[in-house]
C-alpha positions as CSV (number, residue, x, y, z in Angstrom):
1,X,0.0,0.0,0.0
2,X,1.2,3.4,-0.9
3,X,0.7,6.7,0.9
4,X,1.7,10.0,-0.9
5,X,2.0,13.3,0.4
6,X,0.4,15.7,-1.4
7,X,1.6,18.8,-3.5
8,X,3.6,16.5,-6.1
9,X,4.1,17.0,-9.9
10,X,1.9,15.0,-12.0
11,X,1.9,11.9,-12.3
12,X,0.1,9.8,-15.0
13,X,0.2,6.6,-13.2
14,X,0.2,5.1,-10.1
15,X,3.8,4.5,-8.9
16,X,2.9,0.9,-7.8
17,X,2.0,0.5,-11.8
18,X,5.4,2.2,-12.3
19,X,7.3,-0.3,-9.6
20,X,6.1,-3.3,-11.9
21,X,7.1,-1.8,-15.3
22,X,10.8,-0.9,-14.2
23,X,14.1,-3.0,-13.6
24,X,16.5,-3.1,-11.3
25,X,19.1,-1.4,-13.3
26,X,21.9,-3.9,-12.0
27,X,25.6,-2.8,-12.4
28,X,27.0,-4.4,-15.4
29,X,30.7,-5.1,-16.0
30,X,32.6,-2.7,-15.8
31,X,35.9,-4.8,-14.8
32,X,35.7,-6.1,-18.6
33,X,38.8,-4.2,-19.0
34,X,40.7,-5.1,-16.4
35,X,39.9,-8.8,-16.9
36,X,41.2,-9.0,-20.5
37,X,44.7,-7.3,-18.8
38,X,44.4,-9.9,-16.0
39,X,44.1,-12.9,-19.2
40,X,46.8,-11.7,-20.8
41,X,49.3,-11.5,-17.7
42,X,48.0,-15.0,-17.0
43,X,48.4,-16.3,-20.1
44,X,52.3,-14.7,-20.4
45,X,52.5,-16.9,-17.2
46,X,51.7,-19.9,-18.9
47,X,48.5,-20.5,-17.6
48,X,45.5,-21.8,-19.6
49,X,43.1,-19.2,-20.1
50,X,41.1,-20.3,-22.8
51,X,38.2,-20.7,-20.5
52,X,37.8,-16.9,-19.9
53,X,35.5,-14.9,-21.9
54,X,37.2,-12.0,-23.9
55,X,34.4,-9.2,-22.7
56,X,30.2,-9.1,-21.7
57,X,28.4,-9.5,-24.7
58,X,26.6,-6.4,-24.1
59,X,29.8,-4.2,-24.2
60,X,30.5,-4.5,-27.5
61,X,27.4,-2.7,-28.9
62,X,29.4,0.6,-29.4
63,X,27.1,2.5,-27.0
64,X,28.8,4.3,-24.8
65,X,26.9,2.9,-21.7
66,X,26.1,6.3,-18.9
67,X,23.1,5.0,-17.9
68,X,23.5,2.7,-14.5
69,X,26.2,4.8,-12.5
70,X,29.2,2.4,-13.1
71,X,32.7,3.5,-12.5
72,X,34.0,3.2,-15.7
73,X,37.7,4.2,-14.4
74,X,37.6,0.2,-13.0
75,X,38.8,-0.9,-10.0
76,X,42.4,-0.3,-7.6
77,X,45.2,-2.0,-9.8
78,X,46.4,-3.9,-6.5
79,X,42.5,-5.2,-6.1
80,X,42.9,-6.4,-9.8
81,X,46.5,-8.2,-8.4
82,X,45.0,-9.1,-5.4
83,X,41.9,-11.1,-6.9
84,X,44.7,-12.7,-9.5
85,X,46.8,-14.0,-6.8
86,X,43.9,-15.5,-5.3
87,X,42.9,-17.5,-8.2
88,X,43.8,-21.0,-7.2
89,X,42.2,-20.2,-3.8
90,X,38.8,-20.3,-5.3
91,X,38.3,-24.2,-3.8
92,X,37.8,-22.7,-0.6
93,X,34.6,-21.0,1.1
94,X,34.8,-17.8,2.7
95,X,33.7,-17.6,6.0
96,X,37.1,-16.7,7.3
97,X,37.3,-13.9,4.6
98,X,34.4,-12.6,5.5
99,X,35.6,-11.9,9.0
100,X,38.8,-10.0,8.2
101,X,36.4,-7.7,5.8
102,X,34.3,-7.1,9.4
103,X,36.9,-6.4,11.1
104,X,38.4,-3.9,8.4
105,X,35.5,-2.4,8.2
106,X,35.1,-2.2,12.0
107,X,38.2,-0.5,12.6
108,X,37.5,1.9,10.2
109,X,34.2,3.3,11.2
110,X,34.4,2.9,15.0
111,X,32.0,0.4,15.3
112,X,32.3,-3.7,16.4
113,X,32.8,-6.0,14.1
114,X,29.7,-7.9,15.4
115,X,27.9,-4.7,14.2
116,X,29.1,-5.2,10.3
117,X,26.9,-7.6,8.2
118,X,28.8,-8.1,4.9
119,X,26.9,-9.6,1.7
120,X,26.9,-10.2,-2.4
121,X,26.5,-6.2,-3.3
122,X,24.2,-4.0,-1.1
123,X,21.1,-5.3,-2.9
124,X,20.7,-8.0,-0.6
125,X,20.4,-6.1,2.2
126,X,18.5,-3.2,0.4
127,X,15.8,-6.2,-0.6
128,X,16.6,-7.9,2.8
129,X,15.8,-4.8,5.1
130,X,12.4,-4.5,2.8
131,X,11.1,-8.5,4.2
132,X,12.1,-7.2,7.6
133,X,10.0,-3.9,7.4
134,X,7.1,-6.4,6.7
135,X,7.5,-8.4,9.7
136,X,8.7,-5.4,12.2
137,X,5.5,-3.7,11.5
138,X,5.2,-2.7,8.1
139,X,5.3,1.0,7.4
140,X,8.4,2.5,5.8
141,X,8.4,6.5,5.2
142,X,10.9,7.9,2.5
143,X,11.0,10.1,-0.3
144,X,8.8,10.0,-3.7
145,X,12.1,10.5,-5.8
146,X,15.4,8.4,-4.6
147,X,16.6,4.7,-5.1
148,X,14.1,2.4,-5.2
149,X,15.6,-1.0,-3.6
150,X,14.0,-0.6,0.1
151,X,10.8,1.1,-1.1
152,X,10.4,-1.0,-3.8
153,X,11.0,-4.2,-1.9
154,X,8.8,-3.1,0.6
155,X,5.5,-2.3,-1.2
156,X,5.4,-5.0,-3.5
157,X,5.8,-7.3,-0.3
158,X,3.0,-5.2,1.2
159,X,3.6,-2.7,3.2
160,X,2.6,1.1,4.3
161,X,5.4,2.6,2.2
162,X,4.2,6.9,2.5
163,X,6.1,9.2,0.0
164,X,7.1,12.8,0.8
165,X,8.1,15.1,-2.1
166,X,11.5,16.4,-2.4
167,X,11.9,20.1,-1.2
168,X,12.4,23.0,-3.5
169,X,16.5,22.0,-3.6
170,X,15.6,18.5,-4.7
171,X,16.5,17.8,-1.3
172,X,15.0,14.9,1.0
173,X,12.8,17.1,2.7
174,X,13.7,15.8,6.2
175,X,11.0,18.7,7.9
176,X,8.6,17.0,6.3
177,X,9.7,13.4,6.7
178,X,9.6,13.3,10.4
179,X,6.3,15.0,10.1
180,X,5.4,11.8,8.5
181,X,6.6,9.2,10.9
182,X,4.4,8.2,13.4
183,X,4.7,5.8,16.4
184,X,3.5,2.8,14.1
185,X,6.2,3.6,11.2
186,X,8.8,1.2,11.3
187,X,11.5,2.2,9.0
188,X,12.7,5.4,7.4
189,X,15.1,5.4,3.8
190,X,17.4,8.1,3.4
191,X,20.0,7.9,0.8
192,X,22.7,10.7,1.2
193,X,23.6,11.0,-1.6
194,X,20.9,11.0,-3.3
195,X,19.7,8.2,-6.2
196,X,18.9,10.1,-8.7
197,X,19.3,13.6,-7.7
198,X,23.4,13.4,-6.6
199,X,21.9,16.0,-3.9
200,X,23.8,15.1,-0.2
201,X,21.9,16.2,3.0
202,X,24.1,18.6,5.1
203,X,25.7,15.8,8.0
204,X,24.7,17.8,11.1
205,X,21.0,18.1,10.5
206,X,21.2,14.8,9.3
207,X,22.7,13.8,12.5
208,X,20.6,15.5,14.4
209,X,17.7,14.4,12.3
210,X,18.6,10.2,12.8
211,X,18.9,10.9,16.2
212,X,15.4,12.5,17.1
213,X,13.1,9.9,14.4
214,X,15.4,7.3,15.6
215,X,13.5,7.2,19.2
216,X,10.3,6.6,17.1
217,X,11.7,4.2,14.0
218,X,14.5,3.5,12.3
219,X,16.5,5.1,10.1
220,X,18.5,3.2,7.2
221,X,20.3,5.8,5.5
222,X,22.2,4.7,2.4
223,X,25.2,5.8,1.8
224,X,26.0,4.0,-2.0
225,X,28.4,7.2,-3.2
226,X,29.0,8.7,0.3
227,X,32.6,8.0,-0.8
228,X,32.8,10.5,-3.4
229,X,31.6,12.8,-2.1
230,X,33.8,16.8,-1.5
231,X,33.1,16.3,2.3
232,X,33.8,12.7,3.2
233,X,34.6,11.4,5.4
234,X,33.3,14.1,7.9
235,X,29.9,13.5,6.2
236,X,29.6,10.0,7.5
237,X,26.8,8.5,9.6
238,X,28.7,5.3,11.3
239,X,28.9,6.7,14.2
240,X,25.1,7.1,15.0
241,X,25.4,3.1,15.3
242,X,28.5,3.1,17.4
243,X,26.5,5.5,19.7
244,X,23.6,2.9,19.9
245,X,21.4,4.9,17.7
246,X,18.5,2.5,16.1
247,X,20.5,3.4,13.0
248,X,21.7,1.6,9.7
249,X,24.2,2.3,7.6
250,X,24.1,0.8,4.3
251,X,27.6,1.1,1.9
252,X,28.7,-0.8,-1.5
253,X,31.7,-1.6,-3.4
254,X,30.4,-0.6,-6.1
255,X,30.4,3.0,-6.9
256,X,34.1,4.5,-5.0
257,X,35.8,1.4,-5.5
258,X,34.7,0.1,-9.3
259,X,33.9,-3.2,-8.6
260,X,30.3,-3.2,-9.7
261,X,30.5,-6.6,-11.4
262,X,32.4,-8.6,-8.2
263,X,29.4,-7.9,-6.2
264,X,30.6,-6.9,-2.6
265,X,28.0,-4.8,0.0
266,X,27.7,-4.1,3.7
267,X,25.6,-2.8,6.6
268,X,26.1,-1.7,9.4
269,X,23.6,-1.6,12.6
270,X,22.7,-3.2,15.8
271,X,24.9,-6.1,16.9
272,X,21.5,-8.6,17.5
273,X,20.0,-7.1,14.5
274,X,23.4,-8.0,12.2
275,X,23.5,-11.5,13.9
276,X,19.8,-12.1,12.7
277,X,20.3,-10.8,8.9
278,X,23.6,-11.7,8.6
279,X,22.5,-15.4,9.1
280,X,19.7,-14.9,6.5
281,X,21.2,-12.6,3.8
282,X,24.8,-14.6,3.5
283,X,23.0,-17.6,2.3
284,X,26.1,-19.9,1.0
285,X,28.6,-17.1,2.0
286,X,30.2,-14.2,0.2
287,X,32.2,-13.8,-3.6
288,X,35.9,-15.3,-2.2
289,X,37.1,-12.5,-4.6
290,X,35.0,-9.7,-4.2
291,X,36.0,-9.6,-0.7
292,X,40.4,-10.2,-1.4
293,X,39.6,-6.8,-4.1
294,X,37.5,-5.2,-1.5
295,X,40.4,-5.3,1.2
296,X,43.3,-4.6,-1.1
297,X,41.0,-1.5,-2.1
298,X,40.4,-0.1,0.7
299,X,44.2,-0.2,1.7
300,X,44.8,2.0,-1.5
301,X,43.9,5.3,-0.2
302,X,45.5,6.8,-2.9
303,X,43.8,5.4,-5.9
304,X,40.7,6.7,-3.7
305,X,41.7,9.7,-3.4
306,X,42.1,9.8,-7.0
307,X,39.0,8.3,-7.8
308,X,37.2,11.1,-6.3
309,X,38.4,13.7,-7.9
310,X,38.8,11.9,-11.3
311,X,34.4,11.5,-10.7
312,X,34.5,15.5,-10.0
313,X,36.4,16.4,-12.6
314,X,34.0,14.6,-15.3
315,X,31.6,15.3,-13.1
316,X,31.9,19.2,-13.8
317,X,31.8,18.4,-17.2
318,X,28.3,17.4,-17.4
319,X,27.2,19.7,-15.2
320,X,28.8,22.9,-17.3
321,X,27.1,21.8,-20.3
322,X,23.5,21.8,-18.4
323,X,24.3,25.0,-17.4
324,X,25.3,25.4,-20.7
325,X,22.4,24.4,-22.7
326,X,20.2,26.3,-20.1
327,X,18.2,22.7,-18.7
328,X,18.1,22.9,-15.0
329,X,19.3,20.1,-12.9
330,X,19.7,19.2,-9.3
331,X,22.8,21.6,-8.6
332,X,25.9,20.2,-6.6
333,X,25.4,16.4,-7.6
334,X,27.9,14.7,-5.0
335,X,27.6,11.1,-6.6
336,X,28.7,9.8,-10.3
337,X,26.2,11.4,-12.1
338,X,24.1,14.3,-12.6
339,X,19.7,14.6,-13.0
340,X,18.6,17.3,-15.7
341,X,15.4,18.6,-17.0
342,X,15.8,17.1,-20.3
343,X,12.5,19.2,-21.7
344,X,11.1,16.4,-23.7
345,X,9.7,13.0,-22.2
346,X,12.4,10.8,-21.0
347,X,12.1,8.2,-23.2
348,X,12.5,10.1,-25.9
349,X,15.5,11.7,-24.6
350,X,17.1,8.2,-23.9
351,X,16.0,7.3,-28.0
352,X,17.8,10.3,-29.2
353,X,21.0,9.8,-27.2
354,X,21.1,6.3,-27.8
355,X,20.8,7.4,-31.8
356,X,24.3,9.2,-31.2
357,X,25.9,6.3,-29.4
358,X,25.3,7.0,-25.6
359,X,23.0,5.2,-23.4
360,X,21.3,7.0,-20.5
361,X,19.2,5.7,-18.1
362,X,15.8,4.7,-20.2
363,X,13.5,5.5,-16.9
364,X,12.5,8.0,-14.3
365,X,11.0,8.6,-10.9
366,X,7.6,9.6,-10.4
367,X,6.6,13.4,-10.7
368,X,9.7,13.7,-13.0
369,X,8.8,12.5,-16.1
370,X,11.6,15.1,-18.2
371,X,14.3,14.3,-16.1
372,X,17.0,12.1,-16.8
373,X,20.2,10.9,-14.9
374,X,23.1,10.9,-16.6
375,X,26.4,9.1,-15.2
376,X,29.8,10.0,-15.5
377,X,32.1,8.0,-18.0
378,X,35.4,8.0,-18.5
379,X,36.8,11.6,-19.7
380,X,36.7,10.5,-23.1
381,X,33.6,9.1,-22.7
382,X,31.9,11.9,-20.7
383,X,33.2,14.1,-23.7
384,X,31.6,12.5,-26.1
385,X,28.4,12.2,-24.1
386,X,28.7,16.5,-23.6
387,X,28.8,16.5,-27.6
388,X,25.7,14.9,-27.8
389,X,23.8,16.8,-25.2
390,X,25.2,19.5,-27.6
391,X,23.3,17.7,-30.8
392,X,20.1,16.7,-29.4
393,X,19.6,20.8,-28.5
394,X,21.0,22.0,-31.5
């Protein structure tokens, strides 16, 4: 069931409707690249590597592919070393791995290690969280235009989910949010930044904001591109949980740290409520070599650090040619991409990009049925995506 504030754009159908007609918009491969270097270096080893496919079918279209908020720079070169070393380690499950990850992760947010529930990719525990909305009491409050995993997961397994609008910044209107929750609601979704706006919540009102709706429900606040963000890490939540806040903290491997197509995701939240979903949402365990990149990653601050301002740079690029072209957009995108008022219905916009070799996302959000979100490529691939803004407005 679905509960919308009022005072929205219009909307020609009902966003349950909408929720069946879309995908999931999975991350695809970006480490193609990297695994045709890894094949070769094998195979100058003298290992057999006939068995390993030469690319994804799907990336050798032409398109240049904006459209799912991959990190087309690819992941840290010692992850890509790491994950080869590993190679003839593959016989052996996880578990162990799994545990040095925690305890990485731990130590780097201040938290316990019994607090950290590590998974295949953050979707698990996006759809996971939505089953335990339903059987904590089934009401979710979030906003009408953000990711969809939680929200999504949530109504079409039943539950309350109530909408609020963004504010006049394209901001999570977090007034009005908390105005929403009530003593029944059980869960609130913030993502900071923002799926699809790139828009990131200033941290002390959000801070002060988790801790006040957190008496009366809790708060999961994904933070999928927190990483490259201008302010991080001062703009981080963790430390609502280590605080004993009824706060979770959601983070992925796939966005900062380019490995969209290993599959590597984790929470983090109360100790007995990690014990309980960590036991459901591990299943058979974990990708042995999502975690061995996921370690050596995090150990390369540098490449990071890079990574950040590599996204800002082509980052600015898309956002100039908006300004540019005179189509509004959310201003200040913090994540991989940007959302612009395209002026025309969005599928169309997505059929005349795609016409000039770029594929943007092919959906939208309710209320915002001009707007697109366009991600950040590689520079010369966020070049060639500006010159074709610069076409479809000619």
């Amino acid at each position: 069931m679905k509960r919308e504030i009022q005072n929205l754009p219009p909307v020609d159908s009902s966003r349950r409707k909408w929720l069946k007609t879309v995908g999931i918009g999975a991350g695809a491969a970006a480490l193609t690249a990297c695994v045709d270097a890894g094949v070769q270096e094998l195979s100058a080893a003298g290992m057999k590597t006939d068995h390993f496919p030469s690319a994804t079918p799907n990336l050798n279209d032409g398109l240049i592919r904006l459209s799912s908020n991959e990190n087309a720079f690819g992941p840290s070169a010692k992850a890509v070393e790491a994950m080869q070393g590993e190679l003839f380690n593959l016989c052996r499950y996880s578990d162990a791995t799994v545990d040095v990850l925690a305890k990485k992760i731990a130590a780097q947010e201040g938290v316990s290690p019994e607090q950290i529930v590590v998974t295949n990719g953050s979707s698990p525990i996006l759809f996971g969280y939505a089953d335990w909305i339903t059987k904590s009491g089934n009401k979710l409050v979030t906003s009408m235009a953000t990711y969809e995993g939680i929200p999504r997961g949530a109504e079409f397994m039943g539950a309350d989910v109530t909408y609020v609008p963004l504010d006049a910044n394209m901001d999570f209107d977090l007034d009005a949010i908390e105005a929403a929750v009530t003593e029944d609601t059980t869960a609130v979704y913030i993502c900071n930044p923002n799926n699809p706006t790139g828009r990131t919540l200033d941290a002390a009102k959000l801070t002060a904001f988790a801790k006040r709706v957190s008496q009366k429900a809790q708060v999961f606040i994904d933070e999928a591109y927190i990483e490259m963000t201008d302010a991080y890490p001062s703009n981080i939540q963790s430390s609502l949980v280590a605080e004993g806040y009824n706060v979770v903290i959601c983070r992925t491997f796939s966005k900062i740290h380019a490995m969209a197509g290993q599959r590597l995701g984790y929470a983090i939240m109360p100790a007995e409520q990690a014990k309980q979903m960590g036991r459901m949402l591990r299943m058979g365990g974990v990708n042995y070599l999502g975690l061995v990149a996921g370690i050596a990653s995090m150990e390369d601050l540098e490449n990071l650090n890079n990574m950040r301002s590599m996204v800002a740079t082509e980052r600015a690029k898309l956002t100039a040619v908006a300004e540019a072209l005179g189509r509004p957009y959310a201003k200040n995108p913090q994540g991989n991409f940007i959302y612009m008022d395209t002026g025309m219905p969005h599928d169309e916009f997505a059929a005349k990009m795609r016409t000039l070799g770029v594929k943007v996302v092919g959906r939208t959000w309710p209320g915002y049925d001009t707007w697109s979100r366009i991600s950040v490529g590689t520079p010369s691939e966020t070049d060639a995506c500006v010159e074709a803004l610069k076409a479809v407005y000619a």
